[in-house]
Each structure stands twice: as structure tokens, then as C-alpha cells.
ChimeraX commands (.cxc) that place a marker at each C-alpha (Angstrom):
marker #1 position 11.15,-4.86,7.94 radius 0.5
marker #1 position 7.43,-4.05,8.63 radius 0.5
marker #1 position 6.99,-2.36,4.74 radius 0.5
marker #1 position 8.96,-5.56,3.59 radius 0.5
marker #1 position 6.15,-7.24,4.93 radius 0.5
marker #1 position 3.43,-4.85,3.83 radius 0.5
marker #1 position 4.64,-5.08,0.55 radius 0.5
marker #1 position 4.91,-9.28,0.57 radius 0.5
marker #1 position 1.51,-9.57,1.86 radius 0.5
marker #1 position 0.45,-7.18,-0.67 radius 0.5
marker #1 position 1.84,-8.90,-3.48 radius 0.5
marker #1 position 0.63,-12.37,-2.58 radius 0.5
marker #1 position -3.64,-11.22,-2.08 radius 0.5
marker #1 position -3.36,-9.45,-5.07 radius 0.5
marker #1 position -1.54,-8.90,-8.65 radius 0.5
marker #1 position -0.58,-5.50,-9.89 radius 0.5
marker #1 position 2.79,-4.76,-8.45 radius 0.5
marker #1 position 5.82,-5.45,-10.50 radius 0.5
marker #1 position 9.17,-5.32,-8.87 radius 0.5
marker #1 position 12.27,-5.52,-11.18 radius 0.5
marker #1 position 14.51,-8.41,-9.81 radius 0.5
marker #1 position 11.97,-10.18,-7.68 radius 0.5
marker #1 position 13.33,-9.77,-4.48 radius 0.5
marker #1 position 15.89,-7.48,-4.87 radius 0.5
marker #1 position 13.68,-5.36,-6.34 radius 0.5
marker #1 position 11.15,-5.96,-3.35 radius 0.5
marker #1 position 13.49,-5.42,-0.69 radius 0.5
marker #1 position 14.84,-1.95,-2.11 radius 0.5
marker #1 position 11.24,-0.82,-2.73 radius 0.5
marker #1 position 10.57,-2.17,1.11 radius 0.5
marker #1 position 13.34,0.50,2.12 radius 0.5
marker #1 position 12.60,3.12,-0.19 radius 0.5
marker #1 position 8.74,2.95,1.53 radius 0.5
marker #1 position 10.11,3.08,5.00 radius 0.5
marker #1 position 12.15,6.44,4.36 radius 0.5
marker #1 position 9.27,7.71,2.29 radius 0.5
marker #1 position 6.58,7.04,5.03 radius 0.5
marker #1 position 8.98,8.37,7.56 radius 0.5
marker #1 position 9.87,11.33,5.83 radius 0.5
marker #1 position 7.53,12.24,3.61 radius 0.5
marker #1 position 4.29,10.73,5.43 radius 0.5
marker #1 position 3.76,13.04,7.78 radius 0.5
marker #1 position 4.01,16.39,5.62 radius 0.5
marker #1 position 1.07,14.48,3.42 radius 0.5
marker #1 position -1.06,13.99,6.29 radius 0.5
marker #1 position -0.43,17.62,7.28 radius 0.5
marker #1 position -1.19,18.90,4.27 radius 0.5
marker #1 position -4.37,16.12,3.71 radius 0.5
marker #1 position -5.64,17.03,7.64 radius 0.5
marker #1 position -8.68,19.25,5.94 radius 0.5
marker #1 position -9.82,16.29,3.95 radius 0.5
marker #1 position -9.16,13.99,6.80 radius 0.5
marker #1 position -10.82,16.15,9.26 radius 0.5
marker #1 position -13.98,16.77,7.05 radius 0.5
marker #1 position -14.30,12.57,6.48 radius 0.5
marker #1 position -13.60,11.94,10.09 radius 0.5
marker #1 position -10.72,10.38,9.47 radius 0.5
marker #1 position -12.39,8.01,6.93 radius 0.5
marker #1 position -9.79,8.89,4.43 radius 0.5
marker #1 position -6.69,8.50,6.17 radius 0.5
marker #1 position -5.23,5.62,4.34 radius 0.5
marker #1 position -4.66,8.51,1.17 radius 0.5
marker #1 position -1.33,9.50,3.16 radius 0.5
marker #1 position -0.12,6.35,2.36 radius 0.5
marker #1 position -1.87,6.45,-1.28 radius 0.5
marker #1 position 0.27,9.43,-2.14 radius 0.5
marker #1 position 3.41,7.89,-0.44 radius 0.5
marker #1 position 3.27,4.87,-2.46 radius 0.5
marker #1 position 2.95,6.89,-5.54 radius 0.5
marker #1 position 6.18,8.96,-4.63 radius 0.5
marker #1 position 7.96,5.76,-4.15 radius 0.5
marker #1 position 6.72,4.52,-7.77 radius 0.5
marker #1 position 7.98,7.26,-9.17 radius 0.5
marker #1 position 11.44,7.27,-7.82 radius 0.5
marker #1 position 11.93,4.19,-8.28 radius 0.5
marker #1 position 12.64,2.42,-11.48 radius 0.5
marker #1 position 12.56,-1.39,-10.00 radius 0.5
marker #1 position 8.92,-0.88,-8.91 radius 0.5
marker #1 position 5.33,-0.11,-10.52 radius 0.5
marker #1 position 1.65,-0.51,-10.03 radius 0.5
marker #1 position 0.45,-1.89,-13.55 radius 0.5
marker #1 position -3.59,-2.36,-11.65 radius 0.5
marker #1 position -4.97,-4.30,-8.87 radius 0.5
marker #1 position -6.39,-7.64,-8.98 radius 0.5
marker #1 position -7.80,-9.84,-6.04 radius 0.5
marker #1 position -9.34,-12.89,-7.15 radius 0.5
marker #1 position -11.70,-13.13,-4.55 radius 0.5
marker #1 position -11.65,-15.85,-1.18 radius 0.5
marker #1 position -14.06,-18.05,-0.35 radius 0.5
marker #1 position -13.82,-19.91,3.19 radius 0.5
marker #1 position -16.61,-21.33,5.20 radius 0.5
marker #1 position -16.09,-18.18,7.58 radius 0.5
marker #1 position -15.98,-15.45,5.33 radius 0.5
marker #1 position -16.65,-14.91,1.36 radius 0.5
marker #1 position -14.21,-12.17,-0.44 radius 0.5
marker #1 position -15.71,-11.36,-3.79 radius 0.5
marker #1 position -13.02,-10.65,-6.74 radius 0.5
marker #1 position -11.67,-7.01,-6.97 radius 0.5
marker #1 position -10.42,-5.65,-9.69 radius 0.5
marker #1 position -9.01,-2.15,-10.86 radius 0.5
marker #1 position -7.14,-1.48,-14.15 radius 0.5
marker #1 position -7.35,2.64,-13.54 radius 0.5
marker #1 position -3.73,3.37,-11.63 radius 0.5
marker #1 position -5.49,5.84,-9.35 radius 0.5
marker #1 position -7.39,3.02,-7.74 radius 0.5
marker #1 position -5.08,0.48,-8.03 radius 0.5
marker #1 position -2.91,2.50,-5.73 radius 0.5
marker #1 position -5.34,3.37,-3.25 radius 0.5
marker #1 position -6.26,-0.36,-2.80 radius 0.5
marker #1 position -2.46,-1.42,-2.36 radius 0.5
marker #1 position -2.20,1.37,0.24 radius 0.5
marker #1 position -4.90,0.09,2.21 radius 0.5
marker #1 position -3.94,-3.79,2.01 radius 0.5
marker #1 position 0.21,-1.97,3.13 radius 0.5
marker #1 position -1.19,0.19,5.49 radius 0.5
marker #1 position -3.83,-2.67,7.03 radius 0.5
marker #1 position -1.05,-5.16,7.33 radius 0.5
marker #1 position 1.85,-2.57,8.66 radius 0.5
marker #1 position -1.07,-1.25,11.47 radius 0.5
marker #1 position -1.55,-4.53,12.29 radius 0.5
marker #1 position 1.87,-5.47,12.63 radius 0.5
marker #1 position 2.90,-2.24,15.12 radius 0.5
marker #1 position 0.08,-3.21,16.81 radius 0.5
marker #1 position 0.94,-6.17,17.43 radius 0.5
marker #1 position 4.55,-4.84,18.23 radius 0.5
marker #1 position 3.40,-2.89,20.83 radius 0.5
marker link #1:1,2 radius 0.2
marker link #1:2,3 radius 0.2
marker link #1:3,4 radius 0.2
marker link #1:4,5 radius 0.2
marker link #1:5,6 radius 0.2
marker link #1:6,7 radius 0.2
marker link #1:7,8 radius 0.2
marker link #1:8,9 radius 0.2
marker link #1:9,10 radius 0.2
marker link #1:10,11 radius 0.2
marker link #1:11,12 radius 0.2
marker link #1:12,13 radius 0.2
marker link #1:13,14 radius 0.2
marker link #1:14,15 radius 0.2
marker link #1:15,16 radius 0.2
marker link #1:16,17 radius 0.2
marker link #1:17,18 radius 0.2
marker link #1:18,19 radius 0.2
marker link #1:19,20 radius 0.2
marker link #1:20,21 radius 0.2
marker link #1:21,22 radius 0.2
marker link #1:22,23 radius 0.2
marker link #1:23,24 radius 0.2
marker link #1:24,25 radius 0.2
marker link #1:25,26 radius 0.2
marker link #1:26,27 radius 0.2
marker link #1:27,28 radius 0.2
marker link #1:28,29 radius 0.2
marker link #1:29,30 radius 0.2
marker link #1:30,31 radius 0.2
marker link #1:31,32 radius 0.2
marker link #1:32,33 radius 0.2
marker link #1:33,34 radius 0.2
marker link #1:34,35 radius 0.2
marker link #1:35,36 radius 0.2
marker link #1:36,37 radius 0.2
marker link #1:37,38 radius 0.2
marker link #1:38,39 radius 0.2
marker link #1:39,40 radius 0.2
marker link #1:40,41 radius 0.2
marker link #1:41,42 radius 0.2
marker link #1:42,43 radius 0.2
marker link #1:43,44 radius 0.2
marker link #1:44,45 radius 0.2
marker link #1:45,46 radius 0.2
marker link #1:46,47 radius 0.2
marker link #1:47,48 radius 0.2
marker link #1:48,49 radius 0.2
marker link #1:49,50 radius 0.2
marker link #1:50,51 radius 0.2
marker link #1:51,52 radius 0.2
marker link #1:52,53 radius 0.2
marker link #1:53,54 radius 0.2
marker link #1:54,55 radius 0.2
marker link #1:55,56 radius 0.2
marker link #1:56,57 radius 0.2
marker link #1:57,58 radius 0.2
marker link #1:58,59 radius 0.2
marker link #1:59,60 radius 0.2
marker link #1:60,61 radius 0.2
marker link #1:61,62 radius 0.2
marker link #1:62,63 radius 0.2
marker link #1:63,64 radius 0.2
marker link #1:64,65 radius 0.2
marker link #1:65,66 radius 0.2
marker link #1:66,67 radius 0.2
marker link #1:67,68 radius 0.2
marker link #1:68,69 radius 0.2
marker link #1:69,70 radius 0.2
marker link #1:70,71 radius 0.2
marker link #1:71,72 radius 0.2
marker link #1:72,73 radius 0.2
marker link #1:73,74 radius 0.2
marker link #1:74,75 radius 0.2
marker link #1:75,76 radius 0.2
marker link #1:76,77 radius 0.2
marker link #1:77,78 radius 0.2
marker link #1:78,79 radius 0.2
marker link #1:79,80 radius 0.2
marker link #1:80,81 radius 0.2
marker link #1:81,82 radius 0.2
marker link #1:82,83 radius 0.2
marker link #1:83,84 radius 0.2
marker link #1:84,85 radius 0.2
marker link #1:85,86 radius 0.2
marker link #1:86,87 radius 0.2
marker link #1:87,88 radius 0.2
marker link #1:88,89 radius 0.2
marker link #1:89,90 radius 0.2
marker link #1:90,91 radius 0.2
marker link #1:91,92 radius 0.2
marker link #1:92,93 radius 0.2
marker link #1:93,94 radius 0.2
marker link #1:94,95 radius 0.2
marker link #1:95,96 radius 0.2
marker link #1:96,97 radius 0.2
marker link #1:97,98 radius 0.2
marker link #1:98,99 radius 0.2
marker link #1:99,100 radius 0.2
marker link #1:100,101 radius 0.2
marker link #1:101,102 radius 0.2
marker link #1:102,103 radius 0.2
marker link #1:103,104 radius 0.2
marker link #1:104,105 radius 0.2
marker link #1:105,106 radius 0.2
marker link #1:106,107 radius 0.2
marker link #1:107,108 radius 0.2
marker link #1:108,109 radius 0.2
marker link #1:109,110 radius 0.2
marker link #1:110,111 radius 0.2
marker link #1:111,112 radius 0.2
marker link #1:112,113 radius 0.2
marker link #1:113,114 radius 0.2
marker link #1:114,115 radius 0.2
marker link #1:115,116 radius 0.2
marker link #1:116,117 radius 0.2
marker link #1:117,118 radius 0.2
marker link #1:118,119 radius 0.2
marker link #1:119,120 radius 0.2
marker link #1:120,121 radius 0.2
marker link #1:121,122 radius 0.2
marker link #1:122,123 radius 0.2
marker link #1:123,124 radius 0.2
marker link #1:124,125 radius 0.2
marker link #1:125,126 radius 0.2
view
């Protein structure tokens, strides 16, 4: 439920994810993520803990870069095509526009809007 979410909130700041059958598509991604990050996860971080150690943990959201990949290759009803944010301005806080059309980046900005959004919902879990 909390990689649903991820995923939704992911989808509607930015464009770049395509998910065959809309939802359906969506929801089995959703699930496919939350096996993935459970299973697979942890063995990344483990194996990225060098990189992570030597960036004081600046670079931890790659775990989830190379998890998302994993899914997007297993899966045939989702893909990262590039990332685009248009920007947000508010009278609070100005967003400029982001955009990525190289797939490397594109997935390590969706893993940090999933992994910002699923922190802050366990967080708020807790």
C-alpha cells in the first residue's frame, strides 16, 4: 500500500513513468516494488555500504535506484521513458522545472520522489 502510494505520488509531480493498463498496471508494479524492496533491497544496500559509507550516507537513495530498475525490467506493464517536473510556483516555495531524458537519471529522480514519499509515510506510521 505504501509503494502504491510512492508510485501515485510519483506519477502525478512528474511524467516519465508509463504503466500498461493504468491502474492495473500501477497496482501490480506497486506489488512487484514491495517484494523487490523487501527482498532484494537490502542485499543492494549491502553490497552499495562502501559507496554509502564513503558519501556519508549521502547516496543512500541508489538502493532504491537499482530496485526500481530491477522492477522495470521484470516487468513488462511498467517503464521509465525520462523524468519531467514542470516546476511549482507557490507564494511559499518556488520549484524550478526538472527535466531528464537520459534513463539513468530519470530513475534516480523517481527513486528519490518513491523513496521521499514512502519515508515519509512510515514515518508517519510510526
Amino acid at each position: 500500500m505504501v509503494e502504491f502510494f510512492g508510485l501515485w505520488v510519483a506519477n502525478e509531480l512528474a511524467q516519465g513513468m508509463v504503466f500498461q493498463n493504468a491502474i492495473e498496471g500501477m497496482v501490480v508494479t506497486a506489488a512487484a516494488l514491495a517484494i523487490a524492496t523487501t527482498l532484494i533491497k537490502p542485499v543492494v544496500n549491502i553490497l552499495l555500504l562502501p559507496l554509502t559509507l564513503a558519501t556519508l550516507g549521502l547516496l543512500r537513495f541508489l538502493g532504491h535506484t537499482v530496485t526500481l530498475y530491477i522492477v522495470d525490467l521484470a516487468l513488462d506493464q511498467f517503464s521509465v521513458t525520462g523524468f519531467y517536473f514542470p516546476g511549482m510556483i507557490s507564494p511559499y516555495l518556488d520549484l524550478p522545472a526538472i527535466s531528464y531524458t537520459s534513463p539513468v537519471m530519470a530513475y534516480v529522480a523517481f527513486s528519490i520522489v518513491i523513496s521521499l514519499v514512502t519515508g515519509l509515510v512510515h514515518w508517519l506510521m510510526k
